[in-house]
Structure formats: structure tokens, C-alpha cells
C-alpha positions in Angstrom: 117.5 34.0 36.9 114.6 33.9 34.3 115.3 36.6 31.6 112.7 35.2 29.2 111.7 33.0 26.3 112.9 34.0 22.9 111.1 33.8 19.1 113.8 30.8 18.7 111.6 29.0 21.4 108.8 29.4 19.3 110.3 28.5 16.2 111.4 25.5 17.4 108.0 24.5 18.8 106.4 25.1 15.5 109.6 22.9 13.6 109.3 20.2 16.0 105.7 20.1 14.9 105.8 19.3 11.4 109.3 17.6 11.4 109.1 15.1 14.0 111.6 12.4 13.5 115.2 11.9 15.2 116.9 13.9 12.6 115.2 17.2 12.7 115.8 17.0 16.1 119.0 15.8 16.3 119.9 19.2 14.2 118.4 21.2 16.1 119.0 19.7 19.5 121.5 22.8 20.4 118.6 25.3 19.7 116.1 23.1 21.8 118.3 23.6 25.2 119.3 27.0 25.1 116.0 28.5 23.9 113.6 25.8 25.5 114.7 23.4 27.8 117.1 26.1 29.4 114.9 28.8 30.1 112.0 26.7 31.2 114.8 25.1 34.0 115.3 28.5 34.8 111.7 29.4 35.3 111.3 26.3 37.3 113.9 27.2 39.5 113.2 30.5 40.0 109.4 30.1 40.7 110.1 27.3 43.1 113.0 29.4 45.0 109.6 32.0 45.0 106.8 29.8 46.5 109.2 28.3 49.4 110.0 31.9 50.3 106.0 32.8 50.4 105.3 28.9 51.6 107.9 27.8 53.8 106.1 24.9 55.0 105.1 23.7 51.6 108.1 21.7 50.7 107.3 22.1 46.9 109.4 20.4 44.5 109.9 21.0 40.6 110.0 19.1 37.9 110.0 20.1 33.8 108.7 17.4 31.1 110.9 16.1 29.2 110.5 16.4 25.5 110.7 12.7 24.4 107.5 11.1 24.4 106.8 8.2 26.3 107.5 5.4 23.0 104.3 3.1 25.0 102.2 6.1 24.0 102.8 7.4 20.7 99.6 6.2 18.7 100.9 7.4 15.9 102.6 11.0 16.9 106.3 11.4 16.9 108.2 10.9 19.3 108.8 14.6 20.2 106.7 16.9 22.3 106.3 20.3 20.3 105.4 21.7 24.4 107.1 21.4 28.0 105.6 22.1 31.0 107.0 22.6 34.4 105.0 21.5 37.6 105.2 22.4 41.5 104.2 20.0 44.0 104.8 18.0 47.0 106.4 14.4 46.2 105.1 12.1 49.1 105.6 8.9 46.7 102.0 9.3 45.8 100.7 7.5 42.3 100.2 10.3 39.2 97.0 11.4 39.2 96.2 10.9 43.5 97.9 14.4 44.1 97.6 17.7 42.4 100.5 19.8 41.1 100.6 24.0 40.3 101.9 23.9 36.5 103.2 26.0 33.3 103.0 24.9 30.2 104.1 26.5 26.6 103.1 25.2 23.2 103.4 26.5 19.5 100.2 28.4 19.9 99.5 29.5 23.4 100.4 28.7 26.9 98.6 28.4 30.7 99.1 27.8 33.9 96.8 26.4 37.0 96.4 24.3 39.7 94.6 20.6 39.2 95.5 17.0 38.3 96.4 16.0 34.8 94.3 13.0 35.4 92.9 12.5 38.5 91.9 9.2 40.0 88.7 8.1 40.1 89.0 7.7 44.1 90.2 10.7 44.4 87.2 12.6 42.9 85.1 10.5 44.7 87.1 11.8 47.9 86.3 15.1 46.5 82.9 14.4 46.2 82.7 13.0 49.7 84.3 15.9 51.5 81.6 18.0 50.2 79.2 16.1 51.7 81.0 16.3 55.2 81.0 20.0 55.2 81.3 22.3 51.9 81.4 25.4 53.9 85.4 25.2 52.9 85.0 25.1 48.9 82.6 27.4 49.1 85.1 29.9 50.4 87.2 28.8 47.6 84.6 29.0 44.9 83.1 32.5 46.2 87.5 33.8 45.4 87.2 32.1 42.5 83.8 34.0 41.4 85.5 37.5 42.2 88.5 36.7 39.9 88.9 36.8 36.2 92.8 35.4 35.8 91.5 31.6 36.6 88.4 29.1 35.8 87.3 26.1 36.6 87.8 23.2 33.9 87.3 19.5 33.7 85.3 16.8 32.0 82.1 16.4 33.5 80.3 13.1 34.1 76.8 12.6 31.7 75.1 12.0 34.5 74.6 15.2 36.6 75.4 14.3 40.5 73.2 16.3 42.8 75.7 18.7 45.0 75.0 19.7 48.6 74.9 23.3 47.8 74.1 24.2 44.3 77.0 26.5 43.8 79.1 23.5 44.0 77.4 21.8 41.5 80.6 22.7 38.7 83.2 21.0 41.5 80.8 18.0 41.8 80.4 16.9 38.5 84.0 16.8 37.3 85.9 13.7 36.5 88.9 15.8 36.6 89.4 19.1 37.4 92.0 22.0 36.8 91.8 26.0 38.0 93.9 27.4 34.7 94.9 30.2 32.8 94.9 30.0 29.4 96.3 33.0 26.6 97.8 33.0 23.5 101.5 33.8 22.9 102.8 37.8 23.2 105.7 39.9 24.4 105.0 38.9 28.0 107.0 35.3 27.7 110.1 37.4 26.0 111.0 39.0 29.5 111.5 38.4 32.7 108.0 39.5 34.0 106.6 36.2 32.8 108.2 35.1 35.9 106.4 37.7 38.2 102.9 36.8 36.8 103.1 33.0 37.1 104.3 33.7 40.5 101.4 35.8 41.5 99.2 33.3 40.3 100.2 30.5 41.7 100.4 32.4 45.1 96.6 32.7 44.6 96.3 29.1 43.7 98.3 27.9 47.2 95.1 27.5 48.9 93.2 25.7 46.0 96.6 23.5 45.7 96.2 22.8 49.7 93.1 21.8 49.5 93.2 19.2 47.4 96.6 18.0 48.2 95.3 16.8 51.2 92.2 14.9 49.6 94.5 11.7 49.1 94.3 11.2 53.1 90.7 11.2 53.0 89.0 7.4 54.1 87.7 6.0 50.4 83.9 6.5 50.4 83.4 3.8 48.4 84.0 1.0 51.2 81.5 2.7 52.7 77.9 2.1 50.9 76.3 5.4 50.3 72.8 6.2 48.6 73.4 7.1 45.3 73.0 10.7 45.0 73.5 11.3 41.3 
């Protein structure tokens, strides 16, 4: 079970920060997996075991980051992470960015959670887009629980080019390129105990029908072999 981060998990983010090379690490490898990489398995775990009690039927799966960085992507950074996440979601053998995933993640300064895609595809927004169109009676109900809420908001890059919604309270959804339904706060007692566990869960349990909705976008036909007037 989940008993907590400790201040060694944020001293470590902070010392992975400004000494990033294999031999900082390399000493401090021993304090990475007991104070970081341990307890964010065990979080994992637990909040999984958590949502497939509430969700049977949602066959969630989990998954934490690793900490090595991806060496095609460096661009100049180290080759550390000085954060981990850990993500829920259904693995259908879809591509990153086609499906969305419910997600944790803890940095040096602060951490969140949400529902959304890290990068969604451009089809897939355009999917998004074209639901709407069909019938947006079902985001609405989604944005109207949103609206009475103050744990979660809507975030995202928005295109420059405003795209005219079908209701005007979906305008926010309609414009994104990308979208995420997160929680963001800085760092306090709550991650040192077992609670932080309890909240995430709670969350996420109001996020399932945010998460179901869009997991299903991917099955959608592609608008775009379809031409449509150009509503933007």
C-alpha cells in the first residue's frame, strides 16, 4: 500500500535538476528507488486496484515513466527526468497520442493530475470536433459538471484561428489542439501520507466519464475523407 512520498523524494527531484549526468545519478540511484520510483509503483498499483473496483468494465492498465530520457530527444537536457508520472488507461495497441490516459505527475515544484492526451493527434481532435457537430448535447453535460466544480479545468493549446462551435459553451473544447482536464498545486504535507492516494482516487473517479468519452473518439469515421464546409 501507498504510505506516502518523503522530503528525500523531493530532494532528489531538485538534485537530479542541477546535476544531471550519469554520475550523480549513479550515486544516488539507491535514493531514487526507494523514495521515488518505489512509492510512485506503489501509488500506481494501488490507484489502479481502486478504479477496477469502482470500473469493473474499464480494463485500465498502469504504467509509470521511466526516468531516463528518451537519448533521440534530449536537445540539450540531460538525460534524467527530474519528474515521473504514472498513467491509467486502456491499451487497445492504439498509437500515443490517439487515446487519452487519467495521469499523476510529481516534479521539484509542484504536481497534478487529470484526464487528456499528452499530445493528441490531429485526427483525433478533428474527431472531436466532428462529434460535436453530430450532437453536443453529450459534452455539454460534461462541460455543465465541469462548471460546477473547482478541483479540475480545462487546458490545451488553442488554434489562432477561432473555429465556430455549435453551441457557444463549447467553444473552449472546440478550439483546442490538445486538451487536458487537470489539477495542478504546489507541493505540501498532503504527498507525505497516505491520503494523497484517496484524493487522486476521488478525482479520477470524477474524471471516468470525461476519460470515456474520449477514449472512444478513436472509433469515430475521420471527417476529413469526408469534405466539409469550413467552419472556422
Amino acid at each position: 500500500m501507498f504510505q506516502g512520498f518523503s522530503p528525500d523524494t523531493v530532494e532528489f527531484m531538485w538534485g537530479i535538476r542541477f546535476n544531471n549526468d550519469r554520475g550523480w545519478f549513479e550515486a544516488h540511484k539507491e535514493l531514487y528507488k526507494t523514495s521515488f520510483q518505489e512509492p510512485m509503483k506503489e501509488l500506481a498499483a494501488q490507484l489502479q486496484r481502486e478504479m477496477l473496483e469502482k470500473f469493473p468494465k474499464s480494463e485500465l492498465n498502469m504504467k509509470v515513466s521511466r526516468i531516463h530520457r528518451d537519448a533521440r530527444r534530449l536537445f540539450g537536457r540531460g538525460p534524467y527526468k527530474d519528474h515521473l508520472w504514472l498513467s491509467l488507461f486502456r491499451w487497445d495497441g492504439g498509437e500515443e497520442g490517439a487515446r487519452p490516459v487519467l495521469w499523476f505527475e510529481l516534479g521539484p515544484e509542484q504536481w497534478s493530475y487529470g484526464m487528456g492526451f499528452w499530445c493528441a493527434k490531429p485526427v483525433v481532435m478533428a474527431k472531436h470536433r466532428a462529434r460535436m457537430d453530430r450532437d453536443p448535447k453529450p459534452l455539454l453535460r460534461l462541460d455543465n459538471k465541469l462548471r460546477r466544480q473547482k478541483e479540475f479545468v480545462l487546458e490545451g493549446p488553442e488554434y489562432s484561428r477561432a473555429k465556430t462551435a455549435p453551441d457557444p459553451r463549447l467553444a473552449p473544447w472546440y478550439n483546442k489542439k490538445s486538451l487536458t482536464v487537470i489539477h495542478e498545486e504546489p507541493l505540501s504535507e498532503l504527498l507525505y501520507t497516505p491520503e494523497l492516494a484517496d484524493r487522486l482516487a476521488e478525482g479520477f473517479t470524477f474524471l471516468m466519464p470525461y476519460y470515456d468519452y474520449f477514449s472512444t473518439l478513436w472509433a469515430d469515421p475521420d471527417p476529413r475523407e469526408t469534405p466539409q464546409k469550413d467552419k472556422g
